[in-house]
Backbone as numpy.savetxt, mean C-alpha at the origin, in Angstrom:
# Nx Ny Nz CAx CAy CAz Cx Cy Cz
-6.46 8.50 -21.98 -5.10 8.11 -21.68 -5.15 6.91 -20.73
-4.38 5.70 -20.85 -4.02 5.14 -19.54 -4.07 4.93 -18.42
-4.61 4.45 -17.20 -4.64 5.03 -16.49 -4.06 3.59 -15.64
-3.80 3.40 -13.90 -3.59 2.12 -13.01 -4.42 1.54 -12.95
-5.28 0.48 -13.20 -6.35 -0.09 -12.89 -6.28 -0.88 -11.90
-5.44 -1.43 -11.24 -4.78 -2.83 -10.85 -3.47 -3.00 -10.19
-3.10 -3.21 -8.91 -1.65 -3.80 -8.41 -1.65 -4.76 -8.06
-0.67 -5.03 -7.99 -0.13 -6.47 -7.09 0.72 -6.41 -6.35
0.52 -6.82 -5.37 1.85 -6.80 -4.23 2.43 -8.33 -3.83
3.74 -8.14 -4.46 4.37 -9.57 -4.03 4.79 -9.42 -2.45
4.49 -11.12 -2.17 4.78 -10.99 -0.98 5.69 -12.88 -0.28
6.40 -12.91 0.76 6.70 -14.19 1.25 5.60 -15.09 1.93
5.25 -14.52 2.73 3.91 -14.70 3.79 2.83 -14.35 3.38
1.95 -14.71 2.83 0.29 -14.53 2.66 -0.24 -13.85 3.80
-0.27 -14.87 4.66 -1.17 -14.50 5.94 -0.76 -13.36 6.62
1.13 -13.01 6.61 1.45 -11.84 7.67 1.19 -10.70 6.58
1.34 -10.63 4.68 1.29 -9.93 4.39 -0.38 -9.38 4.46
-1.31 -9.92 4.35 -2.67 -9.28 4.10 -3.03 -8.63 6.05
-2.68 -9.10 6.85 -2.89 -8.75 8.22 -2.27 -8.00 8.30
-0.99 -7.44 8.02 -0.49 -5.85 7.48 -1.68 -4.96 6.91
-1.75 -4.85 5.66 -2.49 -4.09 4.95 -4.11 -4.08 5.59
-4.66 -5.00 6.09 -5.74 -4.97 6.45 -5.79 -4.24 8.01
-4.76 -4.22 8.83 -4.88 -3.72 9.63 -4.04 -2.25 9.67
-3.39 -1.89 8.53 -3.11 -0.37 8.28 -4.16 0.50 7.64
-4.63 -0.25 6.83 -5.60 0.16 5.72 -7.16 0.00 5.94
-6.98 -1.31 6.37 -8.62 -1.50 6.96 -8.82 -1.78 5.31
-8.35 -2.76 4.45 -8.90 -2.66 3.21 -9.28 -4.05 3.51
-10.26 -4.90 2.50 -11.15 -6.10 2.27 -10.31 -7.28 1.71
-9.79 -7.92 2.00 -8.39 -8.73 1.42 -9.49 -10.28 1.48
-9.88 -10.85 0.15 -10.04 -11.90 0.34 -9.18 -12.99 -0.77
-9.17 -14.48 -0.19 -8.55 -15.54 -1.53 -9.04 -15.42 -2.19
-8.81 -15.69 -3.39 -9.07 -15.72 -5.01 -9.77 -17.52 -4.71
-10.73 -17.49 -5.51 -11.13 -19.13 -5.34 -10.53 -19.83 -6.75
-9.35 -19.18 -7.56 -9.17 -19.61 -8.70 -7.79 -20.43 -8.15
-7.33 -21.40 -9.41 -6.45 -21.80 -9.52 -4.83 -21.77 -8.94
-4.72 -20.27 -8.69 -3.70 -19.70 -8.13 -3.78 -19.11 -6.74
-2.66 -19.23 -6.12 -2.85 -18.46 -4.59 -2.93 -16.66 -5.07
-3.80 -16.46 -4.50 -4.32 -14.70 -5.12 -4.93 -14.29 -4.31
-4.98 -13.25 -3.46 -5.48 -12.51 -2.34 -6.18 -11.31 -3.15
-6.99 -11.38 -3.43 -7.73 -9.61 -3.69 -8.06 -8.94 -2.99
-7.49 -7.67 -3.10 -8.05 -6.46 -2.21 -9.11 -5.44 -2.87
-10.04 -5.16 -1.65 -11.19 -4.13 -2.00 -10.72 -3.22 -1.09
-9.88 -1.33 -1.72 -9.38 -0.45 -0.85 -10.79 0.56 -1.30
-11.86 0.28 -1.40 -13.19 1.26 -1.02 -14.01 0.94 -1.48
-15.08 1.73 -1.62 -16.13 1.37 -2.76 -16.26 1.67 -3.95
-17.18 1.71 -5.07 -16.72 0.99 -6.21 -17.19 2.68 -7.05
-17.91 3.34 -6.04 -18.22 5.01 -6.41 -16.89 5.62 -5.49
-16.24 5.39 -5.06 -15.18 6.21 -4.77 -13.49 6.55 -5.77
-13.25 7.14 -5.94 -11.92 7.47 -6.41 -10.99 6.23 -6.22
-10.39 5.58 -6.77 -9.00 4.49 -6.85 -9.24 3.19 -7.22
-8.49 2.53 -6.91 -8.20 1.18 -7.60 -8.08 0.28 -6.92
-8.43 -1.26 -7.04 -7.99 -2.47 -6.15 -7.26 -3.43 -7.03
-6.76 -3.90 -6.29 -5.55 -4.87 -6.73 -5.69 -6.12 -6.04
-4.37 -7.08 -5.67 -4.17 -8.70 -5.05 -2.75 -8.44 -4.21
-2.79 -9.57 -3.38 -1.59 -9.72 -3.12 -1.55 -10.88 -3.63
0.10 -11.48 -4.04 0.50 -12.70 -4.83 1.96 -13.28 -3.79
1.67 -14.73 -4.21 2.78 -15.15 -4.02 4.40 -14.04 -4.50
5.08 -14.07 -3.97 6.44 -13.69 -4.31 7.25 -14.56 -5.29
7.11 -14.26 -6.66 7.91 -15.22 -7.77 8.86 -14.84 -8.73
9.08 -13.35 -8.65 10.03 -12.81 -9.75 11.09 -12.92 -8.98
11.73 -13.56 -7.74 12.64 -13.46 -7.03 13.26 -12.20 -5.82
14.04 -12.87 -5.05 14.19 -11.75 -3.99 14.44 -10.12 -4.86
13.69 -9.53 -3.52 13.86 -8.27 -4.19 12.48 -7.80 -5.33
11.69 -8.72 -5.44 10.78 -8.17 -6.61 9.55 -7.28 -5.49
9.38 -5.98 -6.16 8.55 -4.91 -5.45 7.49 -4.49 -6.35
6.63 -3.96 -6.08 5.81 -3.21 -6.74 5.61 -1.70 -5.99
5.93 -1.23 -6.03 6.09 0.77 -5.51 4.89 1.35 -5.86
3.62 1.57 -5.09 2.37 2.52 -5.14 2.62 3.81 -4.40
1.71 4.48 -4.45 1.60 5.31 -3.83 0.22 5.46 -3.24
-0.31 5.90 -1.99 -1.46 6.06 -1.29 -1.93 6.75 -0.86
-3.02 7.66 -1.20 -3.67 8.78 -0.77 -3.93 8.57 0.85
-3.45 9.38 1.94 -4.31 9.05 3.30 -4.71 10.64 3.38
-5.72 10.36 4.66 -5.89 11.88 5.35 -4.84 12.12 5.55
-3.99 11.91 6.76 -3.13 12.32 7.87 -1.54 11.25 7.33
-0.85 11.67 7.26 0.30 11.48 6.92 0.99 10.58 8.83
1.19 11.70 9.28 1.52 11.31 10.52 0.91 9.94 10.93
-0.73 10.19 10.91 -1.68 9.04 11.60 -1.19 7.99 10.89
-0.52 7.33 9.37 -0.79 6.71 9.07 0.71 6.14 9.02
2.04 7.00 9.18 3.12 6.36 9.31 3.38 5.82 10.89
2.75 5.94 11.82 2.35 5.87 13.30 1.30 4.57 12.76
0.63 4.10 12.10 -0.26 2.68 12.09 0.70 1.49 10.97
1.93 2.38 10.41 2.49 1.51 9.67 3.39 0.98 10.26
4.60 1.87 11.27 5.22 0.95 12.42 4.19 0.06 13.88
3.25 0.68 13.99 2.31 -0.37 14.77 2.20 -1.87 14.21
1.77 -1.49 12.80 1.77 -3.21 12.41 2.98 -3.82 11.92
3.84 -3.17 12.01 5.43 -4.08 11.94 6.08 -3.54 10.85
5.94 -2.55 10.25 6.68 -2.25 8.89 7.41 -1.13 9.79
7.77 -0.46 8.27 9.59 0.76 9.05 9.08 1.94 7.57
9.62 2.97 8.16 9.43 4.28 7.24 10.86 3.79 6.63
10.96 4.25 5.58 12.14 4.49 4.71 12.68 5.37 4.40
11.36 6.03 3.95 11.86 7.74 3.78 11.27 8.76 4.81
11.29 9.28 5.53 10.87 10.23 6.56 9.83 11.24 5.90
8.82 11.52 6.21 7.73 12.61 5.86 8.43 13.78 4.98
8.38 13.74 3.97 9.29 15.00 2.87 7.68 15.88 2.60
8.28 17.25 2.34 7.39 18.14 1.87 7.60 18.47 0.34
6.26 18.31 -0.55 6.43 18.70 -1.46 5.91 19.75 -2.22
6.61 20.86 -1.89 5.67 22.43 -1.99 4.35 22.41 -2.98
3.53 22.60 -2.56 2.40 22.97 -3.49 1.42 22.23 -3.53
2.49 20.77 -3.27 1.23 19.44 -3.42 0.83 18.35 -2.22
1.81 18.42 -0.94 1.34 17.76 0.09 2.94 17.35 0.50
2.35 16.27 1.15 3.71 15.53 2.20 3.35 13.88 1.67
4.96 13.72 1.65 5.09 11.96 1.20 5.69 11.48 1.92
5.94 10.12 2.29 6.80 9.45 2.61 6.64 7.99 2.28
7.96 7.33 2.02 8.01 5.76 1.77 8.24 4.87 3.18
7.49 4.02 2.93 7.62 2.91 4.03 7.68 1.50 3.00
8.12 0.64 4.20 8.39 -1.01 4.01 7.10 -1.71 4.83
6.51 -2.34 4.22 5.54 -3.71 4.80 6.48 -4.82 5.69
6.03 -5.23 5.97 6.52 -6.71 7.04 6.76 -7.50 6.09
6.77 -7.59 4.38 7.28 -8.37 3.77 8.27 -7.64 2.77
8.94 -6.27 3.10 9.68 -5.84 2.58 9.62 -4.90 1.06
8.38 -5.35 0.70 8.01 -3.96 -0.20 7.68 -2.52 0.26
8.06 -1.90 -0.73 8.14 -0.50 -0.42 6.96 0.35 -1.06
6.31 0.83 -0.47 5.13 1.64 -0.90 5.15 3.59 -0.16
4.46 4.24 -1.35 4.76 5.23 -0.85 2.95 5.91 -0.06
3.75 6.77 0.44 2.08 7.19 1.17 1.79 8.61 1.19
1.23 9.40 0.66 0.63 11.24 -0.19 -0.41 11.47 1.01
-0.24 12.76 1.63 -1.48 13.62 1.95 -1.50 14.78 0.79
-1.96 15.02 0.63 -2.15 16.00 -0.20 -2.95 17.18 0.63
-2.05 18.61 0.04 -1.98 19.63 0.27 -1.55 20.83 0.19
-2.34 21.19 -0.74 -1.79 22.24 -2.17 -1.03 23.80 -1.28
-1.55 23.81 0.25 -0.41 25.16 0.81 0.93 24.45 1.53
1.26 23.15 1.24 2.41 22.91 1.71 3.57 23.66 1.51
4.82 23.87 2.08 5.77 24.90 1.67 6.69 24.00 2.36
């Protein structure tokens, strides 16, 4: 079946958007040496579980998002490192019986991404 191989995150700011993510995430954000402004991200290693993606210029116009979702340990720890680096929760820590705790936040360039602990005795 199908599966994500790949995101992109549009953004206004290059520089404020990857200093976000790199300093929430601690992920590997380098330029693309191609043709286009293209930021690639490395979010682990290449034997671990998930996917890497880019950040891009912002071109489908205001308002264009791309919506992930992100495995962390700690839910708390990580909506506490997402207002540190300048973004805002959106949605407040929701429980989702059976399968963990979510919540959506905004980046410093206004996309919205969601963020999963997972935890199958949640109630």
């Amino acid at each position: 079946m199908p599966r994500v191989v790949h995101f992109e995150i549009p953004v206004d700011d290059p520089e404020r958007g990857t200093k976000f993510y790199q300093k929430v995430f601690d992920w590997k954000i380098d330029k693309w040496n191609g043709p286009e402004d293209y930021w690639l991200i490395t979010t682990g290693a290449k034997d671990e579980p998930g996917i890497d993606g880019a950040i891009v210029r912002r071109s489908l116009g205001p308002g264009a998002t791309t919506v992930n979702t992100i495995d962390v340990p700690s839910l708390d720890t990580f909506t506490q490192r997402v207002t540190a680096a300048g973004g805002k929760i959106v949605m407040p820590k929701t429980t989702i019986p059976g399968v963990g705790y979510l919540a959506y936040c905004a980046d410093t360039e206004g996309n919205v991404f969601g963020m999963m602990q997972s935890d199958p005795s949640a109630r």
